[in-house]
Each structure stands twice: as C-alpha cells, then as structure tokens.
C-alpha positions as CSV (number, residue, x, y, z in Angstrom):
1,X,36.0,28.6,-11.0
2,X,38.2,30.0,-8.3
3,X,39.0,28.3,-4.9
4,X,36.7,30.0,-2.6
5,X,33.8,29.0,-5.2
6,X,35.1,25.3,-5.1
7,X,35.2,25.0,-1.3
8,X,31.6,26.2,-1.3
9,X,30.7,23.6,-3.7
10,X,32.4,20.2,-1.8
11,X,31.1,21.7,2.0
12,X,27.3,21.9,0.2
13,X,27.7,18.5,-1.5
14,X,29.0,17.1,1.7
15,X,26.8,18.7,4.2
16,X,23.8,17.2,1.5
17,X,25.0,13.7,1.4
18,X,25.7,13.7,5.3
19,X,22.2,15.2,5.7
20,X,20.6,12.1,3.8
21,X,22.5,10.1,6.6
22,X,25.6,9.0,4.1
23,X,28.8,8.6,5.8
24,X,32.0,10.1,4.5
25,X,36.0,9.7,4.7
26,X,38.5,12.1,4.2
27,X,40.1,9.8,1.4
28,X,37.3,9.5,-0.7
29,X,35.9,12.8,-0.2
30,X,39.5,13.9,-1.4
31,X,39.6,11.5,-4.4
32,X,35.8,12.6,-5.6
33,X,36.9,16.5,-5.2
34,X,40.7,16.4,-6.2
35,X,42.0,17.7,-2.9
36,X,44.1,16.9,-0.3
37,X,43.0,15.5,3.0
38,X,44.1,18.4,5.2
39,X,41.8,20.4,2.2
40,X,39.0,17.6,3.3
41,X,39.5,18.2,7.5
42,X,39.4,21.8,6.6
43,X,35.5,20.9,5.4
44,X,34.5,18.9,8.0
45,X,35.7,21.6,10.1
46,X,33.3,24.4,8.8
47,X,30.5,22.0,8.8
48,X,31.2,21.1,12.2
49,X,31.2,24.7,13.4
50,X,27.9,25.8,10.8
51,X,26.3,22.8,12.9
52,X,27.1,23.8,16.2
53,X,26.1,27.6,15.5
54,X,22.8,26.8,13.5
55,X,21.8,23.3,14.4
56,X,21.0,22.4,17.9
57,X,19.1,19.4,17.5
58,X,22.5,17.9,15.3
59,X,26.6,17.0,15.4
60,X,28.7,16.0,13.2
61,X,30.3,12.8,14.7
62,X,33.3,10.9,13.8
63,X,33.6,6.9,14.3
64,X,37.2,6.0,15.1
65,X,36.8,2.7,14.1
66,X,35.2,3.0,10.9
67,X,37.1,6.2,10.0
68,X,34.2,7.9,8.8
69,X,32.1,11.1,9.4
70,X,28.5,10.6,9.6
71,X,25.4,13.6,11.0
72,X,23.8,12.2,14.1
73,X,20.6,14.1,15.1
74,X,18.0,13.3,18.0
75,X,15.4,14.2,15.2
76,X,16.5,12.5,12.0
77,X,13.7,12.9,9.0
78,X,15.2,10.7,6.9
79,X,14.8,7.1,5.6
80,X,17.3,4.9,7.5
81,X,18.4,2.0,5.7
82,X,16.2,-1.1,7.6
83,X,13.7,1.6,6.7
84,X,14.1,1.7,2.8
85,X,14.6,-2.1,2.8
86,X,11.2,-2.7,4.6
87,X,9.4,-0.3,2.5
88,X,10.8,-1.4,-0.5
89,X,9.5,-5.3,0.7
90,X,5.9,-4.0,1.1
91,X,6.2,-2.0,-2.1
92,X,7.2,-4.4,-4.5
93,X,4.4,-7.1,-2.6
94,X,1.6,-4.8,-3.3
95,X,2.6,-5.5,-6.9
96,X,0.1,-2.1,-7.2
97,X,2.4,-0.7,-10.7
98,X,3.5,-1.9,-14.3
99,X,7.1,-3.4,-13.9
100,X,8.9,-0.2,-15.1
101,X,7.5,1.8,-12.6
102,X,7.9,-0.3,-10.1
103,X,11.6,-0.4,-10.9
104,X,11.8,3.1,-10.9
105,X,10.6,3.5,-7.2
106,X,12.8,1.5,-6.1
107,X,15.5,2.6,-7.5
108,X,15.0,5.8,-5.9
109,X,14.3,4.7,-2.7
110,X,17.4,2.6,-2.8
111,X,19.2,5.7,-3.8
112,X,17.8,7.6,-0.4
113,X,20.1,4.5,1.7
114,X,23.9,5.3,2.2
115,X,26.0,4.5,-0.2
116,X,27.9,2.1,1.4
117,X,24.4,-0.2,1.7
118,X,22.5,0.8,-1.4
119,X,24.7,-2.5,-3.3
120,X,23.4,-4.1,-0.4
121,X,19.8,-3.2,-0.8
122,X,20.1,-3.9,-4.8
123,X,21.3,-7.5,-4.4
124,X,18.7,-8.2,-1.9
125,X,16.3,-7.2,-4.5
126,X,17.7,-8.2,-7.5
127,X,16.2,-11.8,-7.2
128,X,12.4,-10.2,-6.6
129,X,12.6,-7.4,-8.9
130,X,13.8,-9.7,-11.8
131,X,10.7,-12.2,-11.7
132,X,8.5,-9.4,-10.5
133,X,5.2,-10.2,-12.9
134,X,3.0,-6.8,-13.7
135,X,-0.7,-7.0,-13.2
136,X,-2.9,-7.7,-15.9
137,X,-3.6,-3.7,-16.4
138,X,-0.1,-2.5,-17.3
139,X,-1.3,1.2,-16.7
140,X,1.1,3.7,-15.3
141,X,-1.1,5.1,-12.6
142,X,0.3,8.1,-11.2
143,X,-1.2,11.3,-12.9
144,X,-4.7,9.2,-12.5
145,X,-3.9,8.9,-8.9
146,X,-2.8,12.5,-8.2
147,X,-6.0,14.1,-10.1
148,X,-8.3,11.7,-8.0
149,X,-6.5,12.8,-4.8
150,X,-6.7,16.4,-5.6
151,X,-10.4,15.8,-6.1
152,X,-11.3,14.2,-3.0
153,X,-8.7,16.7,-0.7
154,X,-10.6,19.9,-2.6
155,X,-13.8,18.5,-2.6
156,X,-14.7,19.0,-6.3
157,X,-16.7,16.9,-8.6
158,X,-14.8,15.1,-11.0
159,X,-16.2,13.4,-14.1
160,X,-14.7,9.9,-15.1
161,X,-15.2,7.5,-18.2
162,X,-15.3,3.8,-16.9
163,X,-14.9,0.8,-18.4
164,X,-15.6,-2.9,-16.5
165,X,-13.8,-5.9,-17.1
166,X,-16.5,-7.3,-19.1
167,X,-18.4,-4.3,-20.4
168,X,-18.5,-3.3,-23.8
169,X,-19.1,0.2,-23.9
170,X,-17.2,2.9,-21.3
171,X,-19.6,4.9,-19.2
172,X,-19.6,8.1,-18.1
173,X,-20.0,9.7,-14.8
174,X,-19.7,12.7,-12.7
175,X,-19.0,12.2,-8.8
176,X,-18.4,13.1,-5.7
177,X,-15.2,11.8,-4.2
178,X,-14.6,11.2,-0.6
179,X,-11.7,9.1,-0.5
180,X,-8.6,7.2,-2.5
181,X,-8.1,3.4,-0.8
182,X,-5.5,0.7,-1.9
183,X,-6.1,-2.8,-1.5
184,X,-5.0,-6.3,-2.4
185,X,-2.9,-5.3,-6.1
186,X,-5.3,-2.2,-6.5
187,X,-6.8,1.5,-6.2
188,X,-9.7,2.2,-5.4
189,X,-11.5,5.4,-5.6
190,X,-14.8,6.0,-3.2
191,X,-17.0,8.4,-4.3
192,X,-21.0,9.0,-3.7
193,X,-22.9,9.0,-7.4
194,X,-24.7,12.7,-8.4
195,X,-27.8,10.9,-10.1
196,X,-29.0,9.5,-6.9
197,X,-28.5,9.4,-3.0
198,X,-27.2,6.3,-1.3
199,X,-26.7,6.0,2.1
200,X,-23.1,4.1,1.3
201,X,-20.6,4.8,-1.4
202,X,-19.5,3.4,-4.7
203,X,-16.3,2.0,-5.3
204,X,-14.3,2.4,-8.6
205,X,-10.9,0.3,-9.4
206,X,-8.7,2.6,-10.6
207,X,-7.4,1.4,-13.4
208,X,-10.4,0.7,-14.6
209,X,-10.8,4.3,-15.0
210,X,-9.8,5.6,-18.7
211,X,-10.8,9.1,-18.3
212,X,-11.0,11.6,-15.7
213,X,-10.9,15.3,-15.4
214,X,-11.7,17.6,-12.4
215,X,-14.9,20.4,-12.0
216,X,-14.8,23.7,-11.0
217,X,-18.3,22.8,-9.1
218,X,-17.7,21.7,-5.4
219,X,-19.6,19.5,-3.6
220,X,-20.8,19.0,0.6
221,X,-22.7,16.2,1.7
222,X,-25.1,16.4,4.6
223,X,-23.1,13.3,6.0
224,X,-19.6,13.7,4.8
225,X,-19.0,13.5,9.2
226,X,-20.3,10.2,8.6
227,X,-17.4,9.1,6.0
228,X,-13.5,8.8,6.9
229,X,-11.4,6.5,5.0
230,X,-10.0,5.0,8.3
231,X,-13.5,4.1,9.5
232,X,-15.0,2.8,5.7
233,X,-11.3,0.7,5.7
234,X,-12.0,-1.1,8.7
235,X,-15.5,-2.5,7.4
236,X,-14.8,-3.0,3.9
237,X,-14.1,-6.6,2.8
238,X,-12.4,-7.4,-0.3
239,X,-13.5,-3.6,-1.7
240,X,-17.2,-4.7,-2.4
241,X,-19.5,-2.0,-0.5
242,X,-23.1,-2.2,0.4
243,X,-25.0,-1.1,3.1
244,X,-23.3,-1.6,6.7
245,X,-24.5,-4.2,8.7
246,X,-23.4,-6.6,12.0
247,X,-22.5,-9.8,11.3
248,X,-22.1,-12.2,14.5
249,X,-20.2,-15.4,13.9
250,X,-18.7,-18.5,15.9
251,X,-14.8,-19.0,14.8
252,X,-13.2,-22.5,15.4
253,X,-10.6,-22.1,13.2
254,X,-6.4,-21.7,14.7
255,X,-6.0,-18.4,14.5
256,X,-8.4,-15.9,16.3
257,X,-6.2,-13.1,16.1
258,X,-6.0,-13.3,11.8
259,X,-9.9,-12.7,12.4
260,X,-9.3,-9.3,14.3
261,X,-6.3,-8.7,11.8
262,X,-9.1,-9.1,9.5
263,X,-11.9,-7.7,11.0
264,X,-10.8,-4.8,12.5
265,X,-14.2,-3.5,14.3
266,X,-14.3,-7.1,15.1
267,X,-15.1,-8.0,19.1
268,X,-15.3,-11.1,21.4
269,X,-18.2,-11.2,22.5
270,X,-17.8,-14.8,24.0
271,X,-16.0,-17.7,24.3
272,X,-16.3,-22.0,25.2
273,X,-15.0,-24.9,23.9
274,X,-17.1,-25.2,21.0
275,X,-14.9,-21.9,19.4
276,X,-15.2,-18.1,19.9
277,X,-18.3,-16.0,19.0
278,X,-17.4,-12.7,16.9
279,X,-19.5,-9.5,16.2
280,X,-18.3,-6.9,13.5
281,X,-20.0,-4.2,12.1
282,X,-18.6,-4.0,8.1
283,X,-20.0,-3.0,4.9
284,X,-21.7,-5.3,2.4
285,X,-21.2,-8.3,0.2
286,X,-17.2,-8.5,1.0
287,X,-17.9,-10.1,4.2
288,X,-19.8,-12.9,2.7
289,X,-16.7,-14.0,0.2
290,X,-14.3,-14.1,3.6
291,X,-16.9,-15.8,5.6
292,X,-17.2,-18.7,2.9
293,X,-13.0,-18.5,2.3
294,X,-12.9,-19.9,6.4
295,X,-14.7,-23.1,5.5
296,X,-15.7,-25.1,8.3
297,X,-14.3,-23.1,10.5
298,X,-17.2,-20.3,10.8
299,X,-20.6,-20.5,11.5
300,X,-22.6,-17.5,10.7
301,X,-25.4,-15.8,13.4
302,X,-26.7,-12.6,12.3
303,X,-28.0,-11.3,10.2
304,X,-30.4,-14.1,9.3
305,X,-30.6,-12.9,5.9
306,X,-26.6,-13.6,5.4
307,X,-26.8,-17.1,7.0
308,X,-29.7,-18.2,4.6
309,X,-27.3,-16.7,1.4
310,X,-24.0,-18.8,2.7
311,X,-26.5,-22.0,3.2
312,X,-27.6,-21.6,0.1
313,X,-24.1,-20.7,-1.5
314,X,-22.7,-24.5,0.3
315,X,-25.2,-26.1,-1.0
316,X,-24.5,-25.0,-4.6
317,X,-21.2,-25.5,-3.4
318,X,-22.3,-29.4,-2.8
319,X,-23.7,-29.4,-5.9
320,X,-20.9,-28.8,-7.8
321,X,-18.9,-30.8,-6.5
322,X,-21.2,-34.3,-6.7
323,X,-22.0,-33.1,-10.0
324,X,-18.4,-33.2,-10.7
325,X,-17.5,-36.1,-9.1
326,X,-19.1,-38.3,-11.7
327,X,-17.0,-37.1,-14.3
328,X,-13.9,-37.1,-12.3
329,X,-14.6,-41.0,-12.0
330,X,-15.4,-41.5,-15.6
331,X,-12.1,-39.3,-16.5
332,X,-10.5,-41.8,-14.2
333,X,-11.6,-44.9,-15.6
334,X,-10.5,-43.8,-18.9
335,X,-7.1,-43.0,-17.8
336,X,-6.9,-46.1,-16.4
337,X,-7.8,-48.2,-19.7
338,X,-4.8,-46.2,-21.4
339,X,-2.5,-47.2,-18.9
C-alpha cells in the first residue's frame, strides 16, 4: 500500500473516531499508525482544513491542557457519555431481554462513549450486569419485535400463534395492529381482533407470541383517528384494557404528584384537609389493581360500579386474612411447645 493510500486511511479513521466524539493525541495516534508526530499534525491539519471548507456547523479544537484533539459541533448527533451511562441505567432496569442480549446492547452502547470513559462505563456496570437475572421467558425478542413494528407502521394484518401462561393449546389469530407498547419487564402488542368489532383494543405480551408472519391484506379502521399509542399509554394501567372510563377518587396518601406520575390524564379537581379529589379518564381493569395497591390511602367515587367491585374485593381481602389468622395462632402455639 503506498503512502498516499495510507494517509487516506489514518485521516478517515481519525475523522470517524473524532466524529463519534473520541478524543485523540498526536502520540497515540502515532503509535496506533506507525508514524511520526509531525506525520500525525500533518493529519490533523487536513482535517482541520476539510472541516472549515465543508463543515460549518463544526471545528476541530485542541485542549492545551489535556493535550488532545476532540470535534466540537453546535449540533452534535451523537451519544455523549452521561448520555450512554443513563441509557444504559434504564436499559438494563427494564430487564425487557434474556441476559445475552442484554449484554450485547450494552456493550455497544458502551462502545459509542470515548475511549478514554468506555472502562469507566464498564466498571460502573460490571457490578449490575453480573447479577443481572433474565425474565422467566428467556426469548431473544428482536426479529418478533421488528415484524410486529413493520405491521403496525404499514398497516397490514398479521397472523400470530399465542400461547397463555396457563393455556394448553396455542391459538391462532389474524389482527389488526395499531401499535407496539413496553411496559413493566414487557412488550406489548395492541391490535383490534378481525372476528369481531370492539370499541377498545386487545393486548398481547410479546413473548407470549410463538408465531407470527405478516399479510399482504391491509387494513383501515373507521376509528384508527381515535387510537395513538401516546393517548392509549396514558390510560392504560398495568397493560390490562377494557372499555375507557372516569374514575374520580380522594387521595390521602404522601405523594400526590406519584398519582399524576401515575395517572397521567389525571386532574385536581379539589382539595381540603380530608386529602385531594382526583378524576382520570383510563382504560379498564388496570386501574382497579393500582387503586387497591394505595390501601388506605384512596377512596374511590365514580363509577359506582368500580367502588362496589373494590368493596367487595376488601372484604374478601378481610376474609382472608381472619381466616388466616387462626392458623397463624395455631402455627404459633406449636412453635412455641418446641421451643
């Protein structure tokens, strides 16, 4: 390879690898490329003056004190380092893939961060990534994921083979899918059933799904204006749908703003020293499980049917637990006699 080839080769590599917001010095740019320095300033040089004639929005800056070259741009698309440490936080959180995967993205994430911080990044994770337990699925979701996506963005029907936790046989179906949610560990897939109209959507876990291939046929539905997966995210609770309703509720708990966290439709619509007064228009069962996680520290409204299903969930609740209570004393006493 002659010189002028060479050259070519270490001003692309560096120009890429300054690009990605990596910073570079003479000396090791030298000792990758098996140059001299004055070779190396000779690079920074063209790059410098290919910036200034092509890039107006960059420059090529160098920092005295840490001797090193870095791109600065008042438009910078890529991941600074806070950046990839944040996401990769919130990635490995969701636990939302098997443990390989889940390794694998952030590994290249990492990789996106200069060099001189991607050991940093690693040993902050090292400690998470090593206990890092999988969900009980174990699937490698990806393809699933992109096929279901394609379907909803091109509007086509898609066929799927599904399989409940419990069930014993998989079903098949053909849909209509309107949108691709995650949510607490998993993926959700929204779609409106073909063998009958609902005013609402179903919603299918993922990786629950063992099958799926896309139709030719598309699909329109007289209300698709009606569904956006902004809109059906801000009423869903814990991804159980159902036809949308208002719930008003008086909160007493600590924390009014973890309701509107939670709630987002959620308004005020009054408060007094006896707690604040909530209204939030959501979507079916969901709410009913969050309502009954608060405790004492909600009282339900509207509707009246809801209020009469949480009474009569604490007082199975009640029951429960004084039917319990017996044997937790007997269990005691026994305990004791051993002692």
């Amino acid at each position: 390879m002659d010189s002028q080839q060479n050259q070519t080769n270490r001003v692309l590599s560096m120009y890429d690898r300054l690009s990605k917001g990596h910073m570079l010095t003479k000396k090791t740019e030298a000792d990758l490329f098996h140059v001299s320095e004055k070779t190396i300033q000779r690079d920074f040089d063209s790059i410098r003056d290919f910036i200034e004639t092509t890039k107006p929005n960059e420059y090529l800056e160098y920092d005295r004190k840490k001797k090193v070259y870095k791109l600065e741009t008042s438009n910078n698309p890529h991941l600074q380092n806070e950046e990839i440490l944040a996401i990769v936080k919130v990635l490995i959180e969701s636990r939302a893939f098997p443990k390989n995967d889940m390794d694998r993205l952030i590994n290249k994430l990492t990789d996106l961060a200069q060099q001189g911080n991607q050991d940093f990044i690693k040993k902050l994770m090292s400690n998470e990534k090593h206990l890092y337990v999988d969900l009980q699925h174990k699937q490698s979701l990806f393809s699933t994921l992109w096929d279901l996506a394609t379907a909803v963005h091109t509007k086509r029907l898609i066929t799927i083979r599904y399989k409940r936790e419990y069930a014993e046989e998989i079903k098949e179906r053909t849909l209509k899918p309107v949108g691709l949610i995650f949510s607490e560990y998993y993926f959700y897939l929204i779609a409106y059933q073909t063998t009958r109209e609902l005013d609402f959507p179903t919603i299918y876990r993922v990786d629950r799904i063992t099958w799926a291939k896309l139709k030719e046929e598309h699909f329109k539905l007289p209300y698709s204006d009606r569904f956006q997966e902004g809109e059906f995210r801000k009423r869903i609770q814990f991804m159980h749908a159902g036809e949308l309703l208002t719930v008003k509720f008086r909160f007493t708990g600590p924390s009014p703003q973890a309701v509107l966290d939670r709630l987002p439709t959620a308004r005020i619509v009054s408060e007094s020293e006896d707690g604040i007064v909530f209204e939030a228009e959501v979507y079916g069962h969901g709410i009913k499980m969050w309502l009954l996680s608060q405790g004492e520290n909600v009282e339900v409204f509207a509707p009246e049917n809801l209020r009469l299903e949480i009474e009569e969930s604490i007082k199975r609740i009640a029951v429960n637990y004084e039917k319990n209570e017996h044997d937790f004393q007997v269990n005691m006493i026994d305990e004791n006699e051993y002692k």
